[in-house]
C-alpha positions in Angstrom: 11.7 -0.6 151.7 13.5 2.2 149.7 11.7 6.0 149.8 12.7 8.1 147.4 11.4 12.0 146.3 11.1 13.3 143.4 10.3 17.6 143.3 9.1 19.4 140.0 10.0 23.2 141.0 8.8 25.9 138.4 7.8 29.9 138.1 4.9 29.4 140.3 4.9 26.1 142.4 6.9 23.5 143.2 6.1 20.1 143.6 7.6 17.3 146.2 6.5 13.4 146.0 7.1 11.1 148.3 7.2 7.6 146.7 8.5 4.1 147.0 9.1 1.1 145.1 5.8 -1.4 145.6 7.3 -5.0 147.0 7.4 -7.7 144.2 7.9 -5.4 140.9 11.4 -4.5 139.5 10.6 -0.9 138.5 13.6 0.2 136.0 12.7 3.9 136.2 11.1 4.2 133.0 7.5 3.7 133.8 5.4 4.5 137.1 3.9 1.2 137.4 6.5 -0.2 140.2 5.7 3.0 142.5 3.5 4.4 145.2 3.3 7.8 146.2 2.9 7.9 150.1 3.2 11.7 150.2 2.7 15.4 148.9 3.6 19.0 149.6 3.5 22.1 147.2 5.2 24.9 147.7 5.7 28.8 145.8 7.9 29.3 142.6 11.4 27.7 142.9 13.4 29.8 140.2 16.7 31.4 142.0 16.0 34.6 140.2 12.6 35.2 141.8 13.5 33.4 145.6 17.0 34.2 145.7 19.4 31.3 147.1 18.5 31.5 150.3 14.7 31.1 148.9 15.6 28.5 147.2 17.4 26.7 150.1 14.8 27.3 152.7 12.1 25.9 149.9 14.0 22.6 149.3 14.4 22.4 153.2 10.8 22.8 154.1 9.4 20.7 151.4 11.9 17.9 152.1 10.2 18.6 155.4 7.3 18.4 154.9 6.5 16.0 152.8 8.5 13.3 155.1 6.0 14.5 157.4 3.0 13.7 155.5 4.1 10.4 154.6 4.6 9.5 158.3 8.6 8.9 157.5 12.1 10.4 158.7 14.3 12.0 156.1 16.7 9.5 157.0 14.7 7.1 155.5 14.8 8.6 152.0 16.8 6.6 149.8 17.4 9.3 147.3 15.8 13.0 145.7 15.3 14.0 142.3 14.7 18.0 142.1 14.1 19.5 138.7 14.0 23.2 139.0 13.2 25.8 137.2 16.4 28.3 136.1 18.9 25.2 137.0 21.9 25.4 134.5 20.9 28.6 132.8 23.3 30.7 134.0 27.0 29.2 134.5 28.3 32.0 136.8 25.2 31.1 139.2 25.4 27.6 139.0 28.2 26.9 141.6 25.7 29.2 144.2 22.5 27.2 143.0 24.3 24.1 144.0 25.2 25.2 147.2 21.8 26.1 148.4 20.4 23.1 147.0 22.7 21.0 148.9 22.3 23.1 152.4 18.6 22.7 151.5 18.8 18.7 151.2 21.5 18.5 153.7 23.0 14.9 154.1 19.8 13.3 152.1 21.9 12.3 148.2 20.4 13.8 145.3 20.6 14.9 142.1 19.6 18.1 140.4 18.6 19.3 136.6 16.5 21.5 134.6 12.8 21.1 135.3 12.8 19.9 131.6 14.3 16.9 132.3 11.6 15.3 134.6 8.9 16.9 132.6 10.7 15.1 129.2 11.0 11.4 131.5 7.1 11.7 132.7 5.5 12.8 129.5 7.3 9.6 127.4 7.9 7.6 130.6 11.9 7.8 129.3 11.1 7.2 125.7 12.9 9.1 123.3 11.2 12.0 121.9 10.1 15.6 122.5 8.7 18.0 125.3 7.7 20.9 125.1 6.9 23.1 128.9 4.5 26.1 128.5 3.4 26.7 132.2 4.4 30.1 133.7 7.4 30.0 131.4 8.6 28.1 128.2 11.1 25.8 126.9 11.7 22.7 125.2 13.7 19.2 126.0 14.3 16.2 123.9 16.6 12.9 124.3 17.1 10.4 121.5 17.6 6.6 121.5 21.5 7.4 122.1 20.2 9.0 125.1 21.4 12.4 123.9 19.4 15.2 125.8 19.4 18.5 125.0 17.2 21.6 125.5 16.0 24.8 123.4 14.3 28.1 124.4 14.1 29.6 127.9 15.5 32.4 127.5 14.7 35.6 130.2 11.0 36.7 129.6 12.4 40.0 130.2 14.9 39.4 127.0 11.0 38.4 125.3 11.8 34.6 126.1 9.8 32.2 127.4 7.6 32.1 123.8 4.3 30.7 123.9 4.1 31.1 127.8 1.2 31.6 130.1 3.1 34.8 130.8 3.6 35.3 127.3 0.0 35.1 126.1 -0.6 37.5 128.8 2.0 40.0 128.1 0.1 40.1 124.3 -3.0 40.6 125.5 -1.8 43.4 127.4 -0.6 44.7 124.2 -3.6 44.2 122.1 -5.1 46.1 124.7 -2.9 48.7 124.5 -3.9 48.7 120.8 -7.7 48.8 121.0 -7.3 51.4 123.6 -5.4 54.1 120.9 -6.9 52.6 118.5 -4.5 51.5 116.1 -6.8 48.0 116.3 -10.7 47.7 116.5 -12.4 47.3 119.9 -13.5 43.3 120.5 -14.5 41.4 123.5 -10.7 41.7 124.6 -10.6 45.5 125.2 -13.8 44.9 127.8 -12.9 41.8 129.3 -9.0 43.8 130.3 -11.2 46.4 131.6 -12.8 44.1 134.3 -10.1 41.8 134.8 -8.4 44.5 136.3 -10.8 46.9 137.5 -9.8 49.9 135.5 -11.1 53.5 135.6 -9.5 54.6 133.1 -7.4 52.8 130.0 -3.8 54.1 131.3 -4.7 52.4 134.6 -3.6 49.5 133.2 0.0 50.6 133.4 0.0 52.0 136.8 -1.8 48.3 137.8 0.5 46.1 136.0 3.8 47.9 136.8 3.5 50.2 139.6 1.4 48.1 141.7 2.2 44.6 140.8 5.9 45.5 140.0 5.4 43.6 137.3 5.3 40.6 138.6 5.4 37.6 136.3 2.9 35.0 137.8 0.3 37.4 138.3 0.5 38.5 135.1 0.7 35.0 133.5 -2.3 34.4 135.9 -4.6 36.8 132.8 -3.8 33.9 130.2 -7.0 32.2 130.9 -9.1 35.5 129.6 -7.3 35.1 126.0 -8.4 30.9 126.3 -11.9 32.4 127.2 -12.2 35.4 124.5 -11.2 32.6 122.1 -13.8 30.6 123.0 -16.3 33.6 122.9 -14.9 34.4 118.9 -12.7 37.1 119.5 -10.4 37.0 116.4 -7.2 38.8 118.4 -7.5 36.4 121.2 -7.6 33.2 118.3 -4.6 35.0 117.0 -2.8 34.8 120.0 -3.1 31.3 120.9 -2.4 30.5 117.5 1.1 32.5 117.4 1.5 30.4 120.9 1.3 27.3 119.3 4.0 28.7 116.4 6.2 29.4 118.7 6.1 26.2 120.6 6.2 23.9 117.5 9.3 26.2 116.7 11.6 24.9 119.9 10.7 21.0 118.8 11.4 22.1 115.2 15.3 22.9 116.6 15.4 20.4 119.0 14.4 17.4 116.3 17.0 18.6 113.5 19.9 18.7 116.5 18.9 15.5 117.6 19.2 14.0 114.6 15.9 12.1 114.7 16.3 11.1 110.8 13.4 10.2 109.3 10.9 8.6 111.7 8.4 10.2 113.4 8.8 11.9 116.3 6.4 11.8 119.5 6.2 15.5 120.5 4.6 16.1 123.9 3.7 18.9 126.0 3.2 20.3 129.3 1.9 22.7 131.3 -1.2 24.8 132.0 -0.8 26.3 128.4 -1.8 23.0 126.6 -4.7 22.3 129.3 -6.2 25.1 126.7 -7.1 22.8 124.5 -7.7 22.4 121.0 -7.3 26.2 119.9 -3.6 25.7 121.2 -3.2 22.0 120.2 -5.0 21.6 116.9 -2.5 24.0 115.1 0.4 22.9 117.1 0.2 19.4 116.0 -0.9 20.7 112.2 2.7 22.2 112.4 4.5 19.0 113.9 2.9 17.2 111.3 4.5 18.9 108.7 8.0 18.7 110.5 8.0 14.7 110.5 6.3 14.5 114.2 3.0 14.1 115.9 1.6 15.5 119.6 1.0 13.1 122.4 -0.1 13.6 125.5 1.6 13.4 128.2 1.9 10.2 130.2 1.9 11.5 133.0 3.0 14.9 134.9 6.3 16.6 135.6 6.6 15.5 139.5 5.8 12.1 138.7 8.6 12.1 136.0 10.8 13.9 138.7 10.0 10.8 141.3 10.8 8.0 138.7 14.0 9.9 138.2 14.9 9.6 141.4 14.2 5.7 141.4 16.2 5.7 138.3 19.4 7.7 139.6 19.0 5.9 143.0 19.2 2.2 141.6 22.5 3.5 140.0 24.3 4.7 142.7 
């Protein structure tokens, strides 16, 4: 029996599956019907430009690792590894270092390696063509037609103000409103208050010397304050509404691109999307798909999650070596 492991790696986790192909079905990589997971492990953020290569070897090494471990395996046994990683291709002078430590990392074990985008596309349609949109920690969109063209859009730096419509994003603008209501060039709301506990502040400019001299700005923390805007919204608080309604803007904008470069024609697209972002719920959702709709596509749920999509990858790639 064939083991295979498929590893969703973004900003703030990463993800390893342990999974094989169930005796008697003929699994051909685009559903999750044919496979068992046996075994899990999460481990921290698996972006190069937060871990470093080394980071990023040790983390594929230890999860390998461990999750063999769980399942009661040897790596040995493992047939094949899918690892979609957060940061992978973005760069071209890194890529040739990325590599490297990913192969150190998996050592003799064959794999493959792509954008986290790609395993988060093949889960959410189960490989049918269409649209995906990430909004976790960071941002960016994927897509693959019935030619099987893929491509990807957004994901820029969020230190370049990328990574639109972002946990870390939503954060980083209600840190601004807040900056706002505290001069006063906006009205005080719930959102001025709820900053004030959420971080314990003494005084408004605290904020600052909290945010950037003692978290050093670090981007999951701060991406960790999104839930207070999905909170405040719930509560009424007309800035936070505004915010989660500019997110879903500029999410509906990277499918927007993505469908007219595809060349999707006329029919209708199935746009879906992933992520902590769109576990907001409607107040994110409802305007993202009232855009969409008026772009020739429709939201969908996701079928099922990134590292899931990562394992059936890993099926899929193994079968064809």
């Amino acid at each position: 029996m064939k083991h295979y492991i498929g590893i969703d790696g973004g900003g703030t986790k990463t993800k390893f599956l342990l999974g094989r192909v169930i005796e008697g079905t003929k699994p051909d990589g685009t559903g999750t019907s044919g496979l068992e997971v046996i075994g899990e492990y999460t481990g921290g953020g698996c972006h190069y430009m937060q871990i470093g290569f080394d980071g990023l070897e040790r983390l594929i090494r230890e999860g390998v690792t461990a999750v063999c471990e769980n399942a009661g395996i040897r790596p040995g046994d493992v047939a094949f590894a899918f690892a979609g990683c957060a940061g992978f291709g973005d760069v071209e002078s890194d890529q040739p270092l990325v590599d490297r430590a990913m192969a150190a990392g998996f050592g003799d074990m064959p794999f493959a390696a792509e954008n986290d985008s790609a395993n988060a596309l093949e889960g959410a349609l189960c490989g049918a063509p269409g649209i995906n949109i990430i909004a976790g920690t960071g941002s960016i969109g994927s897509g693959r037609n019935a030619a099987g063209r893929f491509m990807r859009c957004g994901g820029w730096h969020y230190a370049l103000g990328g990574d639109e419509g972002s946990a870390y994003w939503i954060a980083w603008n209600l840190l601004k409103e807040y900056s706002r209501q505290s001069d006063g060039r906006d009205e005080k709301t719930l959102l001025y208050d709820a900053v004030n506990e959420a971080l314990d502040l003494k005084t408004d400019d605290e904020m600052v010397t909290r945010v950037v001299n003692e978290w050093h700005l670090d981007r999951p923390r701060i991406a960790g304050l999104a839930p207070i805007v999905s909170r405040l919204c719930e509560e009424g608080d007309p800035y936070a509404k505004a915010i989660l309604t500019d997110c879903a803007k500029e999410l509906s904008d990277l499918a927007i691109v993505l469908r007219g470069k595809l060349g999707f024609g006329d029919e209708d697209v199935p746009v879906s999307g992933t992520g902590g972002v769109f576990k907001i719920g409607p107040a994110v959702t409802d305007p993202f798909d009232h855009i969409l709709q008026q772009h020739g596509m429709h939201y969908v749920k996701a079928a099922t999650t990134p590292d899931m999509g990562a394992l059936m990858l890993a099926v899929k790639y193994g079968q064809q070596k």
